[in-house]
Biopython code that builds the backbone (N, CA, C, O; Angstrom):
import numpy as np
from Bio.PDB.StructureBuilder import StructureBuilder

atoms = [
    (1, "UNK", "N", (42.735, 307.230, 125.602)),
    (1, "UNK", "CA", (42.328, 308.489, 126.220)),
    (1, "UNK", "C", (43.597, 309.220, 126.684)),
    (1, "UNK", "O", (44.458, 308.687, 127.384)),
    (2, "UNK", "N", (43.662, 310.994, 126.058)),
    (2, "UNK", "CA", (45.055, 311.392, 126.565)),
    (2, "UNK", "C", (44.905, 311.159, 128.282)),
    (2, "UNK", "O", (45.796, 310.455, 128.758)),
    (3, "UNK", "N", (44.003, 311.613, 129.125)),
    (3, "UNK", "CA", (44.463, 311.916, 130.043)),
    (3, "UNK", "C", (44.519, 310.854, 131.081)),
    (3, "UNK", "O", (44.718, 311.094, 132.272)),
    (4, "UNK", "N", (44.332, 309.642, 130.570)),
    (4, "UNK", "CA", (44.556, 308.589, 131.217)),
    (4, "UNK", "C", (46.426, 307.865, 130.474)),
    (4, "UNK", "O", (47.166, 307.127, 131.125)),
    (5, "UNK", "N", (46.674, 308.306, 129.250)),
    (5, "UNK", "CA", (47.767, 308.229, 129.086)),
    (5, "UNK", "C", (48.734, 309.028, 130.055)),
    (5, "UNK", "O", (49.689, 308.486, 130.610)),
    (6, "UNK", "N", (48.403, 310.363, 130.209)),
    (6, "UNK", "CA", (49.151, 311.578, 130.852)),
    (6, "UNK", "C", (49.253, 310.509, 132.460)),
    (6, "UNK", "O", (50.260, 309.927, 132.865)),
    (7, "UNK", "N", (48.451, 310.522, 132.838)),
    (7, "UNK", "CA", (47.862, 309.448, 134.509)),
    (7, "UNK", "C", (49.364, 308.543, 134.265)),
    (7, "UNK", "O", (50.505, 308.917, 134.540)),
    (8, "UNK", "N", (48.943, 307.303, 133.687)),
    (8, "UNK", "CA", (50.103, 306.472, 133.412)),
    (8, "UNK", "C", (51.493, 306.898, 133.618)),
    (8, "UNK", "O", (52.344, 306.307, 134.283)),
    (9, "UNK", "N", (51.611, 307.916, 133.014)),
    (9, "UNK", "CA", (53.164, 308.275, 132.604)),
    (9, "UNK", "C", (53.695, 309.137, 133.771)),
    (9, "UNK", "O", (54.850, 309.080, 134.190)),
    (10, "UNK", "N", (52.787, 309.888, 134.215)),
    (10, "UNK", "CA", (53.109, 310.383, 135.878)),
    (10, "UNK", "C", (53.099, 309.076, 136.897)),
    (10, "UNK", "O", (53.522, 309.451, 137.990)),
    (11, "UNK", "N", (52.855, 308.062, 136.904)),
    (11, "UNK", "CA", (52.902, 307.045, 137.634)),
    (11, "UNK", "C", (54.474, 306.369, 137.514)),
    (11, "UNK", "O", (55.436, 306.130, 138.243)),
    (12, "UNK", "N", (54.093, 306.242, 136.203)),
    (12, "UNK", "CA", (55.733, 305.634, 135.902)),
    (12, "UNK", "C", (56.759, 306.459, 136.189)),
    (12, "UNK", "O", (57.745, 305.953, 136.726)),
    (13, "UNK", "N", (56.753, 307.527, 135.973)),
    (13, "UNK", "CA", (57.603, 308.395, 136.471)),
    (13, "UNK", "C", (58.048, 308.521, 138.227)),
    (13, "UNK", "O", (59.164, 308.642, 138.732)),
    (14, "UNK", "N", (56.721, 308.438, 138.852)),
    (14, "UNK", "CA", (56.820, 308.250, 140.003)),
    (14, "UNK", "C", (57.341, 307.206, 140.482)),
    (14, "UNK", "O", (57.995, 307.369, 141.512)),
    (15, "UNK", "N", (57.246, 305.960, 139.978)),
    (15, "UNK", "CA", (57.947, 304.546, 140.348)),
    (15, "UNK", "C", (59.486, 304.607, 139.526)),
    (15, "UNK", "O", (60.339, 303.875, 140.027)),
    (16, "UNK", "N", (59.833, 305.269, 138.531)),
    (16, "UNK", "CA", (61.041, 305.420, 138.215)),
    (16, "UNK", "C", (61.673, 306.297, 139.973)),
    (16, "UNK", "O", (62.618, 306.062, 140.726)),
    (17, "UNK", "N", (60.688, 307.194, 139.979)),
    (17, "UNK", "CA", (62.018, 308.181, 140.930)),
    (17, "UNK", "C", (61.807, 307.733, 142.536)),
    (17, "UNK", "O", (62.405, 308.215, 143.498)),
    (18, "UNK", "N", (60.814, 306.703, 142.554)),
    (18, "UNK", "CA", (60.867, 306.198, 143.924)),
    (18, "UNK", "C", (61.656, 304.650, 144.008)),
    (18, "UNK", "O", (62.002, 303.993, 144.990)),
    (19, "UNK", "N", (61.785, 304.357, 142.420)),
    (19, "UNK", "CA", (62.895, 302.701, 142.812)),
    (19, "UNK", "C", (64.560, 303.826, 142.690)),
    (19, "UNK", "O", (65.530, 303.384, 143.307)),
    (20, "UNK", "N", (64.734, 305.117, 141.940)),
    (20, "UNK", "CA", (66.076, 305.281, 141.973)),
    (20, "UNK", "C", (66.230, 305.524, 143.983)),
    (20, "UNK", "O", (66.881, 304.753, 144.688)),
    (21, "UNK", "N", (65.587, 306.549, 144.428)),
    (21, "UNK", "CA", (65.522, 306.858, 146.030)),
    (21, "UNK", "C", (65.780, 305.865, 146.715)),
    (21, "UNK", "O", (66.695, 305.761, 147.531)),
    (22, "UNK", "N", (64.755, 304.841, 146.336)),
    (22, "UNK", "CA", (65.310, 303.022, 147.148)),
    (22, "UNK", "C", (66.767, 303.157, 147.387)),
    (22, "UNK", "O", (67.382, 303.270, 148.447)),
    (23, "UNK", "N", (67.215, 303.117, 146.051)),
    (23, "UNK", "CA", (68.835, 302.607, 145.549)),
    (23, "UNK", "C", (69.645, 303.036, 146.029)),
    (23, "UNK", "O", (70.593, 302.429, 146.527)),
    (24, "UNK", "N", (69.372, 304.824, 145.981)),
    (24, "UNK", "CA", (70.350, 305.150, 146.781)),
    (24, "UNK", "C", (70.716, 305.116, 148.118)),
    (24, "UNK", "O", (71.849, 305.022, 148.590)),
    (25, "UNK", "N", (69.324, 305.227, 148.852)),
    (25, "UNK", "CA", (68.915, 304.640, 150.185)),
    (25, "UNK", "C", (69.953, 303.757, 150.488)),
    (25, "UNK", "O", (70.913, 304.080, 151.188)),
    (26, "UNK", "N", (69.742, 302.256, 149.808)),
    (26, "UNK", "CA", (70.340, 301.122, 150.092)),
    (26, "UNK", "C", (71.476, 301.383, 149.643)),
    (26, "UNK", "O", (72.157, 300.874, 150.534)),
    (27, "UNK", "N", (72.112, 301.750, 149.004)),
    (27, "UNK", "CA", (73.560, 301.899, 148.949)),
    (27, "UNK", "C", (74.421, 302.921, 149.972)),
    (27, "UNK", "O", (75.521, 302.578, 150.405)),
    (28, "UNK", "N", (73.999, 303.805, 150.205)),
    (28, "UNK", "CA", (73.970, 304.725, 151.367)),
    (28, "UNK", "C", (74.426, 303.921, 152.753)),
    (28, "UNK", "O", (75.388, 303.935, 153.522)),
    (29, "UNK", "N", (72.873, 303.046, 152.582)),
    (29, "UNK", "CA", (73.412, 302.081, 154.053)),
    (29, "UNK", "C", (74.655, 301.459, 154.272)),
    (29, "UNK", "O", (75.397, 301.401, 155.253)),
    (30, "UNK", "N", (74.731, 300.802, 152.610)),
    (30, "UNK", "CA", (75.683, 299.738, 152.800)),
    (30, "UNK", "C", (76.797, 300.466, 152.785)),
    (30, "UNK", "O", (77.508, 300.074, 153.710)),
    (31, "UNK", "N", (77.354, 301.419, 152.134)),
    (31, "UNK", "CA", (78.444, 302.068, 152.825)),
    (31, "UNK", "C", (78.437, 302.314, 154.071)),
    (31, "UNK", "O", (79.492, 302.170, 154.689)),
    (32, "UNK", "N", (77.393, 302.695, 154.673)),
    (32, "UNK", "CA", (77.592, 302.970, 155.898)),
    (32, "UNK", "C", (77.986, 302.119, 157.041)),
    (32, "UNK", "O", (78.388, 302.407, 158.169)),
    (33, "UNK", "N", (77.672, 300.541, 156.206)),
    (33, "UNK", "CA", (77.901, 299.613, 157.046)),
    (33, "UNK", "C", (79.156, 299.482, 156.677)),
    (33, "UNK", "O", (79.770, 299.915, 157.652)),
    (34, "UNK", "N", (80.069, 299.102, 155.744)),
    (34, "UNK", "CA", (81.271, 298.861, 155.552)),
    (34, "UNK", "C", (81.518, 299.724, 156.326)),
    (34, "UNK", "O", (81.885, 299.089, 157.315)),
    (35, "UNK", "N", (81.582, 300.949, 156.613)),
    (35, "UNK", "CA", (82.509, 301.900, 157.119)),
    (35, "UNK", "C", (82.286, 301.517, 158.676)),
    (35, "UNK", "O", (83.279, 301.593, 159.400)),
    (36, "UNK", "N", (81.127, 301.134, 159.212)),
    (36, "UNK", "CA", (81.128, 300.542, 160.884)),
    (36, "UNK", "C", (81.818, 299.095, 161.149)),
    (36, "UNK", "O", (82.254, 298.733, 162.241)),
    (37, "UNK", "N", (81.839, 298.254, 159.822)),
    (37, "UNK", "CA", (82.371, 297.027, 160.036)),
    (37, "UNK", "C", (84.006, 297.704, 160.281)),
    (37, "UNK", "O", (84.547, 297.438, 161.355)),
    (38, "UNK", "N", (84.548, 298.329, 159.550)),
    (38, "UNK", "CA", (86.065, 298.584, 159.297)),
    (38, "UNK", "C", (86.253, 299.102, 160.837)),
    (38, "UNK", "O", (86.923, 298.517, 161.689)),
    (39, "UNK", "N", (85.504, 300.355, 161.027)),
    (39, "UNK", "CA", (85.526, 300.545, 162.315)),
    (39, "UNK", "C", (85.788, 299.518, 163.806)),
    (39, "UNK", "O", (86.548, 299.654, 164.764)),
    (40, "UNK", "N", (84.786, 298.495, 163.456)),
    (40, "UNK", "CA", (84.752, 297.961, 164.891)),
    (40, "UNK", "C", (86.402, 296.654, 164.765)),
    (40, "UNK", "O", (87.168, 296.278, 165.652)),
    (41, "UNK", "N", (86.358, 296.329, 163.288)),
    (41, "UNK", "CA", (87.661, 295.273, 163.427)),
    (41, "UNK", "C", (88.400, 296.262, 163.724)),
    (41, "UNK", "O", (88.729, 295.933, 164.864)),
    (42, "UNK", "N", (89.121, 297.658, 163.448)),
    (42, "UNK", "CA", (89.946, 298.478, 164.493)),
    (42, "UNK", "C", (89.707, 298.349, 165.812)),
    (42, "UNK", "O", (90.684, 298.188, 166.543)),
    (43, "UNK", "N", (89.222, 298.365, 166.023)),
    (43, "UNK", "CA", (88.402, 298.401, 167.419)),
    (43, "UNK", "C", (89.230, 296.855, 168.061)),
    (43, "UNK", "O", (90.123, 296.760, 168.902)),
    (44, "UNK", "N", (88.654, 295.992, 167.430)),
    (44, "UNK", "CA", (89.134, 294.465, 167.765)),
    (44, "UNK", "C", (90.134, 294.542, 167.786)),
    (44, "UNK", "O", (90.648, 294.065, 168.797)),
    (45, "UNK", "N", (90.866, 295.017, 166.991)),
    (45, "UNK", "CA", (92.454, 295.050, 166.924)),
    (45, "UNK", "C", (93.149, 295.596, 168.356)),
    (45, "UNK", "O", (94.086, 295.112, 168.991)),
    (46, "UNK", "N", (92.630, 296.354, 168.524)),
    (46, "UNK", "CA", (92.765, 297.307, 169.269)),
    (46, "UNK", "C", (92.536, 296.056, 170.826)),
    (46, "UNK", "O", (93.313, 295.187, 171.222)),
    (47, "UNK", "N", (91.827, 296.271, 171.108)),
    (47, "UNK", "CA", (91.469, 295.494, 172.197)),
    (47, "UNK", "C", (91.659, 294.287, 172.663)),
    (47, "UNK", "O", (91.133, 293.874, 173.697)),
    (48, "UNK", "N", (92.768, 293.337, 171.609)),
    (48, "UNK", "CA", (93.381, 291.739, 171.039)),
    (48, "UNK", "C", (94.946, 292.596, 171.943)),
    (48, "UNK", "O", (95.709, 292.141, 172.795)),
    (49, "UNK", "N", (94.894, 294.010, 171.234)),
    (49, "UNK", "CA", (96.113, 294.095, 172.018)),
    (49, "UNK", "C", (96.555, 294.485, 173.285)),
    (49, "UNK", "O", (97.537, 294.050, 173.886)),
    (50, "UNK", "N", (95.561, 295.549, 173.735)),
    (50, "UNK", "CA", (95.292, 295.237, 175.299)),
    (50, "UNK", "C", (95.504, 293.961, 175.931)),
    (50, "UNK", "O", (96.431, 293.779, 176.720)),
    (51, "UNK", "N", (94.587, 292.979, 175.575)),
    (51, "UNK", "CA", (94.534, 292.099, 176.539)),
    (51, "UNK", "C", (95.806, 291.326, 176.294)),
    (51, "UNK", "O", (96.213, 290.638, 177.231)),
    (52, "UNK", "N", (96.512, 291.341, 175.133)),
    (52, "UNK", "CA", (97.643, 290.514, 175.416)),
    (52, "UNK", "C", (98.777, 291.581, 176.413)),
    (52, "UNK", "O", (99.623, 290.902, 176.995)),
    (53, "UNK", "N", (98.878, 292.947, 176.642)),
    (53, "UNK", "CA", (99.485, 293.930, 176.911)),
    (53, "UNK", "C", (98.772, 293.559, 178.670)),
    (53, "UNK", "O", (99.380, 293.507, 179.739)),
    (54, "UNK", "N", (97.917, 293.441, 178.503)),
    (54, "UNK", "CA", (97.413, 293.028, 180.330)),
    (54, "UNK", "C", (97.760, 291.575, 181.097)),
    (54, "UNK", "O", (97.958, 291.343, 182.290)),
    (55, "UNK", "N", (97.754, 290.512, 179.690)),
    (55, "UNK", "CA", (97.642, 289.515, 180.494)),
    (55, "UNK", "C", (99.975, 289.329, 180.516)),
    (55, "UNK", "O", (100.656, 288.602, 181.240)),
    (56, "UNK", "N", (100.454, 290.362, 179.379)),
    (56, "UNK", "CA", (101.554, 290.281, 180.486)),
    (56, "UNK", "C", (102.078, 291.111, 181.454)),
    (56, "UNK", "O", (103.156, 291.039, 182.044)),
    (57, "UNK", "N", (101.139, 291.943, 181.545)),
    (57, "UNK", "CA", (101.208, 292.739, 182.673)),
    (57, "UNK", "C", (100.696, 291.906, 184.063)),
    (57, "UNK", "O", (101.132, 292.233, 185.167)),
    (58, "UNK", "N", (99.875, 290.967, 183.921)),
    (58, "UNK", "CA", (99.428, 290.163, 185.422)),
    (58, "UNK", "C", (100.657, 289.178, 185.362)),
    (58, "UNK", "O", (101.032, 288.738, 186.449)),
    (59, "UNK", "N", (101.330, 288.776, 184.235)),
    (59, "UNK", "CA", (102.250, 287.667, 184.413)),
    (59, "UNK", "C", (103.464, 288.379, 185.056)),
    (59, "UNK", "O", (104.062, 287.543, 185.733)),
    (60, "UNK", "N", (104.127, 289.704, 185.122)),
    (60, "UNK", "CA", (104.655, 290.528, 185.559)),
    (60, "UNK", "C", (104.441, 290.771, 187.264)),
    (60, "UNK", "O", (105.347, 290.663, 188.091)),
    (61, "UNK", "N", (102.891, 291.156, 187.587)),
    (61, "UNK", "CA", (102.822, 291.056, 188.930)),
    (61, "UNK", "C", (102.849, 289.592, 189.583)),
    (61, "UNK", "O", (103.333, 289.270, 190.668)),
    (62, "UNK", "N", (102.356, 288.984, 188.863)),
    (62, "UNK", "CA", (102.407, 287.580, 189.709)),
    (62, "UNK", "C", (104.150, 287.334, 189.941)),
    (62, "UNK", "O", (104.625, 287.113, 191.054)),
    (63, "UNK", "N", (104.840, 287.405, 188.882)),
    (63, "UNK", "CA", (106.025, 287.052, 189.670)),
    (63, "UNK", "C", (106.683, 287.816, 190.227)),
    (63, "UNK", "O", (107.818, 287.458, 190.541)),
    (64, "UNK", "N", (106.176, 289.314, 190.605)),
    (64, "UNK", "CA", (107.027, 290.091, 191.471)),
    (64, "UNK", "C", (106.062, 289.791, 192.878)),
    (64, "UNK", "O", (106.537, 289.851, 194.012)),
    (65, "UNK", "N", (104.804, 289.501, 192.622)),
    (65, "UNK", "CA", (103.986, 288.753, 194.059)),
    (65, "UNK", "C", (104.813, 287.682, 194.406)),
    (65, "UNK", "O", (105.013, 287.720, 195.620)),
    (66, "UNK", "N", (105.484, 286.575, 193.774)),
    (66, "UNK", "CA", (105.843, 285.515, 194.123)),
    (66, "UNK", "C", (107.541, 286.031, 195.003)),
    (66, "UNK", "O", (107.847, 285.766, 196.166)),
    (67, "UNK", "N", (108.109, 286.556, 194.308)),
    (67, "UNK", "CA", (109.488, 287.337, 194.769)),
    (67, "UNK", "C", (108.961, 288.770, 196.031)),
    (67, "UNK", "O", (109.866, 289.553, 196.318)),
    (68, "UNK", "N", (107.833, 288.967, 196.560)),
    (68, "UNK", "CA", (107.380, 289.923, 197.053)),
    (68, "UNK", "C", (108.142, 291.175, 196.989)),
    (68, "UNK", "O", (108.750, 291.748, 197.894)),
    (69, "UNK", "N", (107.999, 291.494, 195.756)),
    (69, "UNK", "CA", (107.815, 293.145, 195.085)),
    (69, "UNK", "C", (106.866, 293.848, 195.427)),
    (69, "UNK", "O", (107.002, 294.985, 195.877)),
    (70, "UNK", "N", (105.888, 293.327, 195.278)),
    (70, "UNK", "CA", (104.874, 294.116, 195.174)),
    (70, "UNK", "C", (103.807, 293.532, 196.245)),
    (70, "UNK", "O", (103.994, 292.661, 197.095)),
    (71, "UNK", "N", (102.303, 294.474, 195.872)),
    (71, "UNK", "CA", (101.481, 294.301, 196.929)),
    (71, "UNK", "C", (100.753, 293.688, 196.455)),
    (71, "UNK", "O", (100.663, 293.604, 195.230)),
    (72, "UNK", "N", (99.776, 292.878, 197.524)),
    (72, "UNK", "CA", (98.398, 291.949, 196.490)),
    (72, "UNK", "C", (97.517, 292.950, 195.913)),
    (72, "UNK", "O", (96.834, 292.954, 194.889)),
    (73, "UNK", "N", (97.684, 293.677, 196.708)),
    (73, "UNK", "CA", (96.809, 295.294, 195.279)),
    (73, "UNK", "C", (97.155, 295.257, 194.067)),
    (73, "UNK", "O", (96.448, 295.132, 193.067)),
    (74, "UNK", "N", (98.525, 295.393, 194.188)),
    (74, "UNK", "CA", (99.151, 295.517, 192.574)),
    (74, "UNK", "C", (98.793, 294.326, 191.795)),
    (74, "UNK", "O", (98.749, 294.443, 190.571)),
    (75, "UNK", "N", (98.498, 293.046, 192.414)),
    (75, "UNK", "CA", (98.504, 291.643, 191.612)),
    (75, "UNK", "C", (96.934, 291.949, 191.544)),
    (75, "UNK", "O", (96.674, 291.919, 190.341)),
    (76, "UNK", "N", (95.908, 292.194, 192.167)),
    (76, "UNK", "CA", (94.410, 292.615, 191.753)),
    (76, "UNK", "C", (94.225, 293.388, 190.614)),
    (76, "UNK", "O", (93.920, 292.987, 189.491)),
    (77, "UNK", "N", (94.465, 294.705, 191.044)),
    (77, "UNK", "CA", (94.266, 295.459, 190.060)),
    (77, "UNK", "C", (95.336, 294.787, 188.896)),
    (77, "UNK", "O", (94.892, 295.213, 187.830)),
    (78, "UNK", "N", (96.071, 294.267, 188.714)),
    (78, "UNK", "CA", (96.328, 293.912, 187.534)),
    (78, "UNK", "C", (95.369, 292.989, 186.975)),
    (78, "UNK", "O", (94.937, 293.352, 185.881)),
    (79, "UNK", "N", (94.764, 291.539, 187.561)),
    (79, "UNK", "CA", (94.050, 290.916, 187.557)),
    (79, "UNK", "C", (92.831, 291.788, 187.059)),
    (79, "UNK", "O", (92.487, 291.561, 185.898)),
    (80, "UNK", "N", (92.130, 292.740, 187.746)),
    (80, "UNK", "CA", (90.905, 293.202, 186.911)),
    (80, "UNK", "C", (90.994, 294.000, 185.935)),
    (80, "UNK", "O", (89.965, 294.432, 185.416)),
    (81, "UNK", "N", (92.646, 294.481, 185.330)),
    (81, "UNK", "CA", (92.367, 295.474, 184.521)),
    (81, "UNK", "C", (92.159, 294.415, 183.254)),
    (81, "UNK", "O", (91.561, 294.791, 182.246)),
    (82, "UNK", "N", (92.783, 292.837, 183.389)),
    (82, "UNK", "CA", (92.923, 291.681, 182.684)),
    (82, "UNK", "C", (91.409, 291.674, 182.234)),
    (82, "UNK", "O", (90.948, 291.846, 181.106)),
    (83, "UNK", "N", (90.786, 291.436, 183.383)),
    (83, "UNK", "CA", (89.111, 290.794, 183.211)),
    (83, "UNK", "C", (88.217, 292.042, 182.094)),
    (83, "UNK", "O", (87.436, 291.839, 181.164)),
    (84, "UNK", "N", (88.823, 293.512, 182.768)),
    (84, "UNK", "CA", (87.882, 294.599, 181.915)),
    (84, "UNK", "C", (88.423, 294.587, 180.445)),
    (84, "UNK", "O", (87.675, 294.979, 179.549)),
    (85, "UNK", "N", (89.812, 294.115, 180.129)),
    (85, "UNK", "CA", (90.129, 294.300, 178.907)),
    (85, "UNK", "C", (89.628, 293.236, 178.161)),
    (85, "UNK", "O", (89.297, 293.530, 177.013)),
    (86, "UNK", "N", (89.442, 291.733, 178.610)),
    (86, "UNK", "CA", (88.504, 290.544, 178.082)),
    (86, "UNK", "C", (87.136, 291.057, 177.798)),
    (86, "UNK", "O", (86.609, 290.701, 176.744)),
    (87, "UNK", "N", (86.596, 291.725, 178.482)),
    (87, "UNK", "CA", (84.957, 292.585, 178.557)),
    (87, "UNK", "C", (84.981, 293.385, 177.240)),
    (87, "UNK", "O", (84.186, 293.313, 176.303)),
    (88, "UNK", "N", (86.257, 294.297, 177.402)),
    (88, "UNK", "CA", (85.818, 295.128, 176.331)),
    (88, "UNK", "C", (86.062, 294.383, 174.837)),
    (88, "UNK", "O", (85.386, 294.771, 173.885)),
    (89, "UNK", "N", (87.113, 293.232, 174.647)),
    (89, "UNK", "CA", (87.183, 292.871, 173.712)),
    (89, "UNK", "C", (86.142, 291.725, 173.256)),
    (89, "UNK", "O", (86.468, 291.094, 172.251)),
    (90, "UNK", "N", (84.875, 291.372, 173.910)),
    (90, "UNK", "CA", (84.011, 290.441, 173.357)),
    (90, "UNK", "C", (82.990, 291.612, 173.140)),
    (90, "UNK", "O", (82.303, 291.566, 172.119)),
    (91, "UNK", "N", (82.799, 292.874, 174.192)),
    (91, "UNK", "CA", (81.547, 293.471, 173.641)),
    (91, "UNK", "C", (82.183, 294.030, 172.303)),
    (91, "UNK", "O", (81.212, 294.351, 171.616)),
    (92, "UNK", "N", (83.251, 294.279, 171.657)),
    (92, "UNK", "CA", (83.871, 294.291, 170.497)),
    (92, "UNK", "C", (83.693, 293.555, 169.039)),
    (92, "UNK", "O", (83.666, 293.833, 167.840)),
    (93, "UNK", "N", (83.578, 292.288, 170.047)),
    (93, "UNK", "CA", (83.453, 291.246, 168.652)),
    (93, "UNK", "C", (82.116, 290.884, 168.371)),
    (93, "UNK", "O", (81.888, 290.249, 167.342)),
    (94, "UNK", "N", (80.791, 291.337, 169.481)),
    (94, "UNK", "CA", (79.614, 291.356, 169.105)),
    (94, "UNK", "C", (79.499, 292.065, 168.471)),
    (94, "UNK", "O", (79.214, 291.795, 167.304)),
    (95, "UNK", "N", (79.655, 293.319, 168.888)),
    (95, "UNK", "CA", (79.084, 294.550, 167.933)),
    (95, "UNK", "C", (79.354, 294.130, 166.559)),
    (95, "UNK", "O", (78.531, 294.148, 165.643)),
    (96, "UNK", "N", (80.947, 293.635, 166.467)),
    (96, "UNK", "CA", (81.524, 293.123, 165.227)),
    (96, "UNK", "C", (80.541, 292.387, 163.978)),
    (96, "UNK", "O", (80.230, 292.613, 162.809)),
    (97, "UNK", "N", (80.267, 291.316, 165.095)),
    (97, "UNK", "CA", (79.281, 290.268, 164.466)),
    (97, "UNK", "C", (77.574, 290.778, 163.999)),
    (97, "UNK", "O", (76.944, 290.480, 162.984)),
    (98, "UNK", "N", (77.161, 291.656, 165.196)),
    (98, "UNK", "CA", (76.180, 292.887, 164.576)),
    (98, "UNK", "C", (75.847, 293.264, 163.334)),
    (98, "UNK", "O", (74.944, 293.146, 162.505)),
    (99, "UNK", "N", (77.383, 293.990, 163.574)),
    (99, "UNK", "CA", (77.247, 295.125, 162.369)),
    (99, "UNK", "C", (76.890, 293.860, 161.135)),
    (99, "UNK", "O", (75.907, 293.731, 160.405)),
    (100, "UNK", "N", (78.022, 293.110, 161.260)),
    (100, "UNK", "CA", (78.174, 291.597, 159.908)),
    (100, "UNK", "C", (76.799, 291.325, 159.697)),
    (100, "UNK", "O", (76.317, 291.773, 158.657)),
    (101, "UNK", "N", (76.438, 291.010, 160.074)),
    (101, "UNK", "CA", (74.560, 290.348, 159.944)),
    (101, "UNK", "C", (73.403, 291.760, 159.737)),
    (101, "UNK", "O", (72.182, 291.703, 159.585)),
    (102, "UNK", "N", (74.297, 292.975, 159.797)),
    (102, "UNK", "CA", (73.169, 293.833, 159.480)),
    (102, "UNK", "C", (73.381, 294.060, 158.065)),
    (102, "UNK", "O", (72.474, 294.444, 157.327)),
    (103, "UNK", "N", (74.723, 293.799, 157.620)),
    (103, "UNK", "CA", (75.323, 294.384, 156.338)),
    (103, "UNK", "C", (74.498, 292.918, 155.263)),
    (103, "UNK", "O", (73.769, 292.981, 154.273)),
    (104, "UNK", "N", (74.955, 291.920, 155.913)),
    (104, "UNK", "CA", (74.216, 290.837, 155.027)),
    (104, "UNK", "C", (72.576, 290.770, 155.140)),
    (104, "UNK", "O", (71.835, 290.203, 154.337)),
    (105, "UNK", "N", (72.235, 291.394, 156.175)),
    (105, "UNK", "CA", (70.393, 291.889, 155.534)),
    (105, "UNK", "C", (70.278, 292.450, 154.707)),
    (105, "UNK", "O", (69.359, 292.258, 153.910)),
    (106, "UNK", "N", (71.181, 293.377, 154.572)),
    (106, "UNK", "CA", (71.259, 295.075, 153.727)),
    (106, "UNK", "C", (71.700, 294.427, 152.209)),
    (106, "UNK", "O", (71.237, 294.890, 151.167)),
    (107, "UNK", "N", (72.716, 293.223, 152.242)),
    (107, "UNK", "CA", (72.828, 292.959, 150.815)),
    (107, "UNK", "C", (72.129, 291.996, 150.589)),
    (107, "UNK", "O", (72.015, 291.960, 149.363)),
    (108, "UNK", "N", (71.526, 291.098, 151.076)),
    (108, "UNK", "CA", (70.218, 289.874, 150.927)),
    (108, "UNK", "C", (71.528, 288.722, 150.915)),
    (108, "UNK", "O", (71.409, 288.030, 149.904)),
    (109, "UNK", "N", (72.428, 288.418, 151.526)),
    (109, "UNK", "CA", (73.104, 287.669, 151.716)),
    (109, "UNK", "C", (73.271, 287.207, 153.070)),
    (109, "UNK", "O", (74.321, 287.460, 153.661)),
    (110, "UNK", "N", (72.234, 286.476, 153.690)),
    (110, "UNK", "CA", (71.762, 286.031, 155.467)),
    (110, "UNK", "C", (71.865, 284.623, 155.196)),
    (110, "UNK", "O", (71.641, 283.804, 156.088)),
]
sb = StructureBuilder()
sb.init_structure("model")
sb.init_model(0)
sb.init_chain("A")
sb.init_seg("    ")
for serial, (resi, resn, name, xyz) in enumerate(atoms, 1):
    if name == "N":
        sb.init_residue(resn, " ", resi, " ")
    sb.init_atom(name, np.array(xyz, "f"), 0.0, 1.0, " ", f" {name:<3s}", serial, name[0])
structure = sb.get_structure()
């Protein structure tokens, strides 16, 4: 029957142009994820060097605390800028790990 042939072939057509949409969809993502993974290891990088840039910055006040240079303020606030730069570099490496496990949903590799 033509118009059950005609039926068919608009179907197929429709599942042709709704698996290409998938595809691009999913590829779309997955760039999008590479480009947040690249992002956040900057990020890590970034924040690996802070904390080594802080923790010799507290090794700095501690021994001008020990030689009294300085004030126990200065040895605190060095101390917490230590602790916030540890903070920012693990909420760093979650996100990190995040993004990683969203990208391996996205490629079926979990």
């Amino acid at each position: 029957n033509n118009f059950t042939l005609k039926q068919r072939q608009m179907q197929r057509l429709q599942a042709e142009t709704n698996i290409k949409e998938t595809k691009d969809e999913v590829s779309t993502e997955v760039e999008k994820s590479y480009r947040k993974l690249r992002q956040l290891r900057d990020l890590m990088n970034v924040a690996m060097k802070v904390v080594e840039y802080r923790r010799e910055d507290l090794k700095v006040q501690s021994d001008k605390r020990e030689s009294g240079l300085n004030l126990e303020a200065d040895y605190l606030t060095s101390r917490a800028a230590l602790a916030k730069a540890e903070s920012d570099l693990y909420a760093a490496q979650l996100s990190y790990r995040i993004a990683l496990n969203e990208l391996k949903i996205l490629t079926g590799n979990f």
